[in-house]
N, C-alpha and C positions, 0 to 999 in steps of 0.2 A: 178307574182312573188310568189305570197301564193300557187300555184303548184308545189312547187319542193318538191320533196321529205324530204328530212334533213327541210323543213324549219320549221314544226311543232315544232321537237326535239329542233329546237336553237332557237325557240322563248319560249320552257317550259323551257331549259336552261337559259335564259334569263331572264325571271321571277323568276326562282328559285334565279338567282345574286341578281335583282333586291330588292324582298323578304329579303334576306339575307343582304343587304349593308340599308334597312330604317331598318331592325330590330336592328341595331349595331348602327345605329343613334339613334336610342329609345333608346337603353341601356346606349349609351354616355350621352345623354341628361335625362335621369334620373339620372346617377353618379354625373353631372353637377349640377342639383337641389337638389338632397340629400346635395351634400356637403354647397349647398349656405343656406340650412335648419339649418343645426347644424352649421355652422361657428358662429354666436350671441354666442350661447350657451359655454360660453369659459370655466365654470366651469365642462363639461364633462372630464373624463378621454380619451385618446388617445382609451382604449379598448371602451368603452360607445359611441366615437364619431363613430369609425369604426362598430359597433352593428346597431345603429342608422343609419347609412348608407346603411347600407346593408337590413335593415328593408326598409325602405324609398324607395331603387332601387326596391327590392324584390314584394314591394305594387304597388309601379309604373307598374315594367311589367305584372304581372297579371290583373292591370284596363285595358293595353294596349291589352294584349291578347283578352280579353273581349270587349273590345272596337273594334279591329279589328274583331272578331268572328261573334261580332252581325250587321258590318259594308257588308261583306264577305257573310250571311245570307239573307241580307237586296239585295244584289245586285243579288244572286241566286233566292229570289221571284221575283224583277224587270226582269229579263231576263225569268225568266215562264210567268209573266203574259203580256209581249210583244211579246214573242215569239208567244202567243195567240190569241195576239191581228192581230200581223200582217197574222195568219192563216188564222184569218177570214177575214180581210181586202182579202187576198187573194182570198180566196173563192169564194167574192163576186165579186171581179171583173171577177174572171172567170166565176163566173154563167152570171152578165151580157154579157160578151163579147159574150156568146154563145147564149145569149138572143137577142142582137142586131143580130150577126150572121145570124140565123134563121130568122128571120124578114125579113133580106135582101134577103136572099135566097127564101121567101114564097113569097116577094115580086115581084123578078127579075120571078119567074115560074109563076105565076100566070100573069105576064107582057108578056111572052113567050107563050102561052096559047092563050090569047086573040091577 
């Protein structure tokens, strides 16, 4: 099914939604804890409370950005240093197989031989 043409585009579509609908959960759920922040504080003005909120979202998404960034970085070295790994896992089965290979075959002639 990962051969069709189009399905590249709708599954970077896909992600692009995906991306799109937790980053609007973050921003929900920072709006959400800003406001449960300043509600105690009842001697702020209406201006002070919405400042303070907007501070508080504001800090929120940029730890999150940062937090995603270096989550996003973390998974980009994970995927080089297995990509790596599994090369050489690779490798090496191929060298053996052609190692065993050879074997068989020095074996079966020289069985052919005598």
């Amino acid at each position: 099914m990962s051969d069709l043409p189009g399905h590249e585009a709708d599954s970077g579509l896909s992600n692009e939604v995906e991306g799109y609908l937790l980053w609007q959960a973050r921003i929900t759920e920072a709006t959400r804890r800003a406001q449960a922040f300043v509600r105690p504080m009842e001697w702020l003005t209406t201006a002070q409370r919405t400042e303070i909120e907007q501070h508080y979202i504001a800090d929120s998404l940029v730890q999150a950005r940062k937090d995603l960034e270096r989550i996003a970085a973390r998974c980009l070295s994970l995927r080089a240093e297995y990509e790596s790994r599994y090369r050489r896992l690779r490798l090496r089965c191929v060298g053996w197989t052609l190692a065993v290979c050879a074997c068989f075959t020095t074996v079966a002639t020289l069985l052919l031989i005598l």
